[in-house]
Wavefront OBJ file of the C-alpha trace (Angstrom):
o trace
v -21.542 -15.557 -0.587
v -22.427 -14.406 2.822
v -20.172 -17.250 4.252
v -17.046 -16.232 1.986
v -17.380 -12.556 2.858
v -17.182 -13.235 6.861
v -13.835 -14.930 5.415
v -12.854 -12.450 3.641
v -12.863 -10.029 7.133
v -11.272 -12.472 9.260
v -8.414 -12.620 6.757
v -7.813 -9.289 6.584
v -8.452 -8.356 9.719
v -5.772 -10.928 10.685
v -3.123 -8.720 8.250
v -4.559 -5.645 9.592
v -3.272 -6.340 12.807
v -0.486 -8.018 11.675
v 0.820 -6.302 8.781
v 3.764 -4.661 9.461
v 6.094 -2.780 6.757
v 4.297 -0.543 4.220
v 2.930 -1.265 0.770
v 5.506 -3.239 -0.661
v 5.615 -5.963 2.282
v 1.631 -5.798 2.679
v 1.496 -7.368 -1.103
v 3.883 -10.062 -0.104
v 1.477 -10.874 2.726
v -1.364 -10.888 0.438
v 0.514 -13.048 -2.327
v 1.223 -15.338 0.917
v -2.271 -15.531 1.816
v -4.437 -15.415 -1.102
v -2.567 -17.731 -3.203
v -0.118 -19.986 -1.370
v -2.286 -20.469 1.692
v -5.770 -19.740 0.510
v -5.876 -20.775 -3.078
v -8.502 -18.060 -3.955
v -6.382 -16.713 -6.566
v -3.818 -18.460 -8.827
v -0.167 -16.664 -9.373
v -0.797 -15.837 -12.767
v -4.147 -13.876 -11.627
v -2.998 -12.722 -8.762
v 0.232 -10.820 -10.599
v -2.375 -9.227 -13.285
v -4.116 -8.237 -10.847
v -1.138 -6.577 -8.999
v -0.138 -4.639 -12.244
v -3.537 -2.970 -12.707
v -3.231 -1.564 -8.963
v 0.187 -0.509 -9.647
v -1.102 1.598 -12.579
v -3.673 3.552 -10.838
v -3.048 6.152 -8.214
v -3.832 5.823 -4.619
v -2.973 3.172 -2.502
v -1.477 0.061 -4.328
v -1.624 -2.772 -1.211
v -5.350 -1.449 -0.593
v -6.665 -1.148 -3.808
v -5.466 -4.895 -4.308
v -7.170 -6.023 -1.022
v -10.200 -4.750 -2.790
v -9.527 -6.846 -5.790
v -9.031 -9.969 -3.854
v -12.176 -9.249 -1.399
v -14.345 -8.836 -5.213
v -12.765 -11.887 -6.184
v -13.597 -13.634 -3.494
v -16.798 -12.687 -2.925
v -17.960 -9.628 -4.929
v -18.910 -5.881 -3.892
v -19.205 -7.480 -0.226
v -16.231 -8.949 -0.159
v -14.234 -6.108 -1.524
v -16.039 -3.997 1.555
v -15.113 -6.918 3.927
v -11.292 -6.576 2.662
v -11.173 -3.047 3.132
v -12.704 -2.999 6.309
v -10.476 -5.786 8.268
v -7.495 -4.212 6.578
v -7.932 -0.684 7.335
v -10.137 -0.951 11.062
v -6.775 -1.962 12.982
v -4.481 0.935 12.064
v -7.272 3.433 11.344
v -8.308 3.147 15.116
v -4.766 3.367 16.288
v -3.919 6.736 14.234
v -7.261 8.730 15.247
v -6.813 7.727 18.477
v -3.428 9.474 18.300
v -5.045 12.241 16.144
v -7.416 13.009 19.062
v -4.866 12.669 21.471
v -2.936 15.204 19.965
v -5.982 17.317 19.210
v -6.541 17.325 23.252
v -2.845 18.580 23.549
v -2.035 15.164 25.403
v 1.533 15.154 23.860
v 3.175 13.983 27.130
v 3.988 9.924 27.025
v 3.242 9.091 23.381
v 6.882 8.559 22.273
v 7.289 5.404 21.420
v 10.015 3.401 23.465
v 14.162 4.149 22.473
v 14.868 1.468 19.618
v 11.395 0.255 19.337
v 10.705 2.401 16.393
v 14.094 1.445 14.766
v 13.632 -2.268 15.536
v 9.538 -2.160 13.765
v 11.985 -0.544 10.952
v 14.366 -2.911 10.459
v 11.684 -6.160 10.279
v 9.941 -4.211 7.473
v 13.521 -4.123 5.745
v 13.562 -7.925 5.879
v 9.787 -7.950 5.000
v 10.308 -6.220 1.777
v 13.445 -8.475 1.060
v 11.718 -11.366 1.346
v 8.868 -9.766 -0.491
v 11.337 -8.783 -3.559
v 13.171 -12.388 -3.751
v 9.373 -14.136 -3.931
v 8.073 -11.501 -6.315
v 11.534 -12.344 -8.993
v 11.199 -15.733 -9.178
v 7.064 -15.577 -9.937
v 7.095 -11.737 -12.170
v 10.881 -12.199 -13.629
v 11.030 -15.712 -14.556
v 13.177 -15.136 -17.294
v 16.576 -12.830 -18.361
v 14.841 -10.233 -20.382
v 12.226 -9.992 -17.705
v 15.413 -9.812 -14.580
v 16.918 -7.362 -17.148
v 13.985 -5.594 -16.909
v 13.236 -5.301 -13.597
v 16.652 -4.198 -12.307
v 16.562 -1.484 -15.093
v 12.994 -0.476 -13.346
v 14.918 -0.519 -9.923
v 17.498 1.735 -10.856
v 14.404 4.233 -12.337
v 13.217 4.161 -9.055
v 16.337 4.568 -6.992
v 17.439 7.827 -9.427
v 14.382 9.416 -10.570
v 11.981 11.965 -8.611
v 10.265 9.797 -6.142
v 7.035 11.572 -7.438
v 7.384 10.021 -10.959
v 9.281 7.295 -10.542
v 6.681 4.289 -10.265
v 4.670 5.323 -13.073
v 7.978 5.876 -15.201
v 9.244 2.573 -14.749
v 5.780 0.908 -14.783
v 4.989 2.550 -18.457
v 8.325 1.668 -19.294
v 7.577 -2.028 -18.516
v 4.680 -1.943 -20.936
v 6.461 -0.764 -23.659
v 9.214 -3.045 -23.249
v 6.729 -5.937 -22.697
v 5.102 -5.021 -26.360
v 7.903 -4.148 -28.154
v 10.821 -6.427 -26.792
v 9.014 -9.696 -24.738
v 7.169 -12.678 -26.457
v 3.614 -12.797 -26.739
v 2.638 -15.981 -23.943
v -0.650 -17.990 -25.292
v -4.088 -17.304 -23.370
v -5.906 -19.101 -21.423
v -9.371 -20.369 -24.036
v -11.559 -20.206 -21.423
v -10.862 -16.887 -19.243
v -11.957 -16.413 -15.597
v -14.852 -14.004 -15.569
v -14.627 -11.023 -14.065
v -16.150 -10.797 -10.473
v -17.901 -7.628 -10.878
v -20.105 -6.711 -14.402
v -19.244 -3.921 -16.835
v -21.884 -2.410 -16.393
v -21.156 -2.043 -12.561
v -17.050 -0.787 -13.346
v -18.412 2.188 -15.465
v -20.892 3.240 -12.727
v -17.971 3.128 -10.075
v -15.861 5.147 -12.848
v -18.621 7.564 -13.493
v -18.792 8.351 -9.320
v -14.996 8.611 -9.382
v -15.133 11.369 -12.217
v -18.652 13.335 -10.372
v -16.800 13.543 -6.818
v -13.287 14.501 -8.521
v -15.030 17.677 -10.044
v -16.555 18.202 -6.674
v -13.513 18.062 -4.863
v -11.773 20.100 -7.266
v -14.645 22.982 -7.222
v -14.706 22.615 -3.332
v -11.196 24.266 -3.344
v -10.732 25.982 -0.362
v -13.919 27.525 0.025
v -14.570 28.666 3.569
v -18.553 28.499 3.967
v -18.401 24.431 3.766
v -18.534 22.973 6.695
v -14.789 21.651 7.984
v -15.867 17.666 7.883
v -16.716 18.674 3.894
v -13.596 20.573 3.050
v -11.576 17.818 4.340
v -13.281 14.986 2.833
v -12.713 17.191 -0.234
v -9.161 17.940 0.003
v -8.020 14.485 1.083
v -9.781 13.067 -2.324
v -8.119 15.305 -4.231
v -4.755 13.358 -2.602
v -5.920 10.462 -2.964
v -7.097 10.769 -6.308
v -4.002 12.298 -7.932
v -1.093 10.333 -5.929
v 1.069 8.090 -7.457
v 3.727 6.130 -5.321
v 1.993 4.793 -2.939
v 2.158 5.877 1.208
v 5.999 8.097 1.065
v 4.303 10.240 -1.459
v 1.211 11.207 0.602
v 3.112 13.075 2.860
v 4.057 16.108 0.824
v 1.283 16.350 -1.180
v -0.890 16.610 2.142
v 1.476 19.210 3.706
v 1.098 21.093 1.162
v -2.388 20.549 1.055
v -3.066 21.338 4.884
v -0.108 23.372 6.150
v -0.455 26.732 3.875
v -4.086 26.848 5.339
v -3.240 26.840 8.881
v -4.849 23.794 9.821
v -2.328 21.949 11.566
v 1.589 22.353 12.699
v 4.251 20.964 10.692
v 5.088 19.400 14.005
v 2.179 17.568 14.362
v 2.179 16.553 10.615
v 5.548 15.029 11.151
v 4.756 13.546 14.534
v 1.539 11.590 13.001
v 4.130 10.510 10.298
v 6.215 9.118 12.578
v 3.641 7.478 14.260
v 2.485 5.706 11.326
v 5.369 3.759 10.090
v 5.137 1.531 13.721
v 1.719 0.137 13.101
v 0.282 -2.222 11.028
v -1.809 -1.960 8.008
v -2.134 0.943 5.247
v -0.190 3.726 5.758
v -3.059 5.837 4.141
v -4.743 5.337 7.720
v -2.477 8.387 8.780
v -4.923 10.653 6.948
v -7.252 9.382 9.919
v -4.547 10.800 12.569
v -4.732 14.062 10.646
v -8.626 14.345 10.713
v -8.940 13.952 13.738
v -6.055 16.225 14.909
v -7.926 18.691 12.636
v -11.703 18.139 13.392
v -12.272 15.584 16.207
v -13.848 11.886 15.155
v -15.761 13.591 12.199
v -12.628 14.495 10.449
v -10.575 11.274 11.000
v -14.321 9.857 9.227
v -13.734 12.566 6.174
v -10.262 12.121 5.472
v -10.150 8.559 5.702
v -12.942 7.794 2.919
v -11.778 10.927 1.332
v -8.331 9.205 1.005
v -9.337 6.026 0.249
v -12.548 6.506 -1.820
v -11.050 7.434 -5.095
v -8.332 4.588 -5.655
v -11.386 2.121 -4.655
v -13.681 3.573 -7.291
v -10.780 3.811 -9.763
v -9.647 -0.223 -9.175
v -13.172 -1.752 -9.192
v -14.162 0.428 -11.677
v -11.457 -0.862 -14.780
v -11.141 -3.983 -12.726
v -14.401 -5.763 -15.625
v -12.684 -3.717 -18.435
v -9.135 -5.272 -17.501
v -9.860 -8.523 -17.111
v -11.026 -8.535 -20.892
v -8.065 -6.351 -21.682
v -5.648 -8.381 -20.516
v -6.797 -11.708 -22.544
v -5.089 -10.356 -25.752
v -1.897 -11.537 -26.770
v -0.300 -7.993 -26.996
v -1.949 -7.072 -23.576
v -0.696 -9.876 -22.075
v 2.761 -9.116 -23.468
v 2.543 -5.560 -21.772
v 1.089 -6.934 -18.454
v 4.515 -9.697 -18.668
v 6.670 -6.152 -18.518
v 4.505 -3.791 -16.220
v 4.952 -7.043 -13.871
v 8.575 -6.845 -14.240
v 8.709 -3.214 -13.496
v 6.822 -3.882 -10.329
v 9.249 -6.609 -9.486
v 11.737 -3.836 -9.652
v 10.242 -1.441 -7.656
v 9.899 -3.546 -4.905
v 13.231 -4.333 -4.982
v 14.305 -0.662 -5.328
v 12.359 -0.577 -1.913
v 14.945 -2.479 -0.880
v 17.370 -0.014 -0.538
v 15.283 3.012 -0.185
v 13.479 3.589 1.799
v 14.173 0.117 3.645
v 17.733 0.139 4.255
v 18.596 4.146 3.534
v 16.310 4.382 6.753
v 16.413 1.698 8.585
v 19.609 0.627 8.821
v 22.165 2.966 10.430
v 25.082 0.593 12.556
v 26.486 -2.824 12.540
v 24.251 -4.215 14.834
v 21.455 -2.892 12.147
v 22.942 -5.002 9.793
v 23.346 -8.229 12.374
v 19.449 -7.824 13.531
v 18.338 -7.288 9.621
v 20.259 -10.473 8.604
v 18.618 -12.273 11.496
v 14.924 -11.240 10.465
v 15.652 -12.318 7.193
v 16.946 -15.357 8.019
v 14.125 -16.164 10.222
v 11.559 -15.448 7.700
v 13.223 -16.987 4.406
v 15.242 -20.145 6.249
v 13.222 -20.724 9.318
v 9.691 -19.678 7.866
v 8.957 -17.740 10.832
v 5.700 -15.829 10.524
v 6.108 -12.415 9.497
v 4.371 -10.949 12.666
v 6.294 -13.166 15.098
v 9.416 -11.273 13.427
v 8.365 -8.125 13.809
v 7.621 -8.419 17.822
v 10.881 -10.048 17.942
v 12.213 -7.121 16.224
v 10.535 -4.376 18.268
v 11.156 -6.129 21.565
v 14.949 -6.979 20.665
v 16.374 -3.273 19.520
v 14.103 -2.091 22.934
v 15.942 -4.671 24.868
v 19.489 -3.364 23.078
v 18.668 0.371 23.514
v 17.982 -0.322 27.180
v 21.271 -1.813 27.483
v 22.775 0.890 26.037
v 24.101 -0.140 22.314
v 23.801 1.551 19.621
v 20.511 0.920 16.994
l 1 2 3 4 5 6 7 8 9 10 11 12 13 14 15 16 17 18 19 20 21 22 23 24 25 26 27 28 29 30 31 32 33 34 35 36 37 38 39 40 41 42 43 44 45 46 47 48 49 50 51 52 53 54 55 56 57 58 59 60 61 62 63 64 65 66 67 68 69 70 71 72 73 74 75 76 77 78 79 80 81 82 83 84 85 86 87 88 89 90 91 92 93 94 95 96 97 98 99 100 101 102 103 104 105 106 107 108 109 110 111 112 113 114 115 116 117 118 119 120 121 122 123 124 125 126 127 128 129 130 131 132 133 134 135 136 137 138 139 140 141 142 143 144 145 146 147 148 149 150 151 152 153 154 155 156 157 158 159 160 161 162 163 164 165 166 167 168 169 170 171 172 173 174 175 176 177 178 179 180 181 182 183 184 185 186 187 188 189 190 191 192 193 194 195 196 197 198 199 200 201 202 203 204 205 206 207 208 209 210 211 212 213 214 215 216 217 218 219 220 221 222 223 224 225 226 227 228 229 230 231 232 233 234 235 236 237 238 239 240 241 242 243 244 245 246 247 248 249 250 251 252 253 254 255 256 257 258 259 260 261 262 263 264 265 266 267 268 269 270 271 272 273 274 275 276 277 278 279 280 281 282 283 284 285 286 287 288 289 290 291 292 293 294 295 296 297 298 299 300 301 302 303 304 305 306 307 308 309 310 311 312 313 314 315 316 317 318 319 320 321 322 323 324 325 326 327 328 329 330 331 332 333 334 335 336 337 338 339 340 341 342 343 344 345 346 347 348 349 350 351 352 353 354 355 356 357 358 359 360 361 362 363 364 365 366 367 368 369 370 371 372 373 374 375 376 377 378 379 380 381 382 383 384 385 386 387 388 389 390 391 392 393 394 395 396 397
């Protein structure tokens, strides 16, 4: 076990420095690795595995890490995953956090275009990420019928609601409307015991009410409030990374703890690197409270969607042996499907794509990935170091 866990770090530690794009492209990277390259999980496991994350609030591409690091190679492994993942991106944004805590704002703009350039790779990311996730989740018409229905949920309802609206609409659908696919006789067991999942689900419920009665209270000591108030994020957002951003403004802002300019300059900050975008809590912790805050608000952030996955993760895999369950996993799949390809649009191309020569580069990163299967990091250098070269010279990007 030892020996698959010191795997399980040097895979993810590899996509935690390479990971580039947001939640929606890091699952295509872990669909790439884990099943095509890998083999530790099969499709079919891998996309049930997917629709429980996308269920549960907190961070989807994270919490799944987790599931593939327990599948791998149990409690250990899940750490493992989490830890080669997050490290990378973590370090970068408290770095920044500190840096910005020290008033060293001078010279930590990132170079004209590069920013746009790291934007319009994750465009292509997600693209290629949406194509491969149709052809394995929406095999089928009423499943494609599905998914573009969740896509234009996404695209026209409150950004807020939207995921879990389209991915409770894909369950109901998936009872009601698709067949019921036979079951496996002899199911996988579950990598972690039942046993285990309701003491994770107990500690998830204990520190909620903590964090909760915490509230604001000004006798705790800064380290503790934070910790407090970034698991009360963590626990209650749905929607993955965008979504984070208002919730903790609101959370942070109101009580004079930091600047709306250095909220939105940590924000900014965080869509150029690789690996979770929850890591920006660790810019904001530290830009609050030095090392010991970027600590707090990064487990605070990321504790509660952890304890949450790996604690229904047992309870799941039962669940999902049924015929009816397996129906309603078929369409919460689906809706997934849809989201990503909702990302798409927004926020990949609503963002990221602004001129013609947006367009040409977009096409070209595409291309490269999808024609000339060039890795997905090697694109996103190219990327970055192309729209840098073409803002230098002076064109517009």
């Amino acid at each position: 076990m030892q020996g698959r866990a010191g795997e399980v770090l040097r895979t993810f530690l590899g996509l935690g420095l390479t990971a580039f794009g947001g939640p929606v492209a890091h699952i295509g990277y872990f669909r790439r690795a884990a099943t095509a390259r890998l083999g530790w999980l099969s499709q079919a496991r891998f996309a049930e595995r997917l629709a429980l994350c996308q269920s549960l609030p907190g961070p989807a591409s994270s919490q799944l890490g987790l599931v593939i690091g327990a599948e791998r190679a149990g409690l250990v492994g899940a750490l493992a995953a989490w830890t080669g993942f997050t490290l990378p991106s973590a370090l970068i944004m408290a770095s920044l956090g500190l840096a910005m805590r020290r008033g060293a704002q001078g010279g930590m703009e990132p170079p004209a275009g590069l920013l746009a350039g790291l934007k319009l790779a994750a465009v292509a990311v997600v693209a290629q990420a949406a194509l491969a996730m149709l052809r394995s989740l929406a095999p089928d018409w009423p499943r494609r019928g599905l998914a573009v229905a969740a896509a234009a949920l996404a695209l026209l309802a409150p950004p807020q609601v939207a995921p879990l609206a389209a991915i409770a609409a894909g369950a109901a659908v998936g009872l009601l409307v698709l067949p019921q696919r036979e079951v496996a006789p002899e199911p996988e067991p579950s990598p972690l015991s039942r046993r285990v999942g309701a003491g994770f689900l107990a500690a998830f419920a204990v520190l909620l009410a903590g964090a909760f009665a915490a509230g604001s209270r000004a006798d705790l000591p800064p380290a503790l409030q934070l910790f407090a108030i970034f698991y009360r994020t963590g626990a209650l957002v749905f929607g993955g990374g965008h979504v984070v951003l208002p919730l903790l403004h609101s959370e942070l802002a109101p009580r004079g703890l930091i600047s709306d300019p250095v909220i939105l300059a940590g924000y900014g900050a965080a869509q150029a690197v690789p690996g979770p975008l929850f890591t920006y809590a660790a810019y904001l912790g530290a830009a609050i409270d030095g090392p010991l805050g970027a600590l707090a608000a990064l487990v605070g952030i990321f504790l509660p969607g952890g304890l949450l996955v790996l604690g229904l993760l047992p309870f799941w895999n039962a669940w999902v042996r049924s015929l009816r369950a397996r129906a309603a996993v078929d369409g919460i799949n689906a809706a997934v499907a849809g989201l990503v390809l909702a990302a798409v649009w927004s926020p990949g191309i609503t963002s990221g794509v602004r001129a013609p020569l947006d367009v040409a580069l977009a096409l070209a990163a595409f291309a490269a990935l999808q024609l000339a299967r060039v890795p997905a990091w090697a694109v996103v250098l190219g990327c970055g170091a192309g729209a840098w070269a073409l803002s230098a010279l002076g064109l517009s990007i």
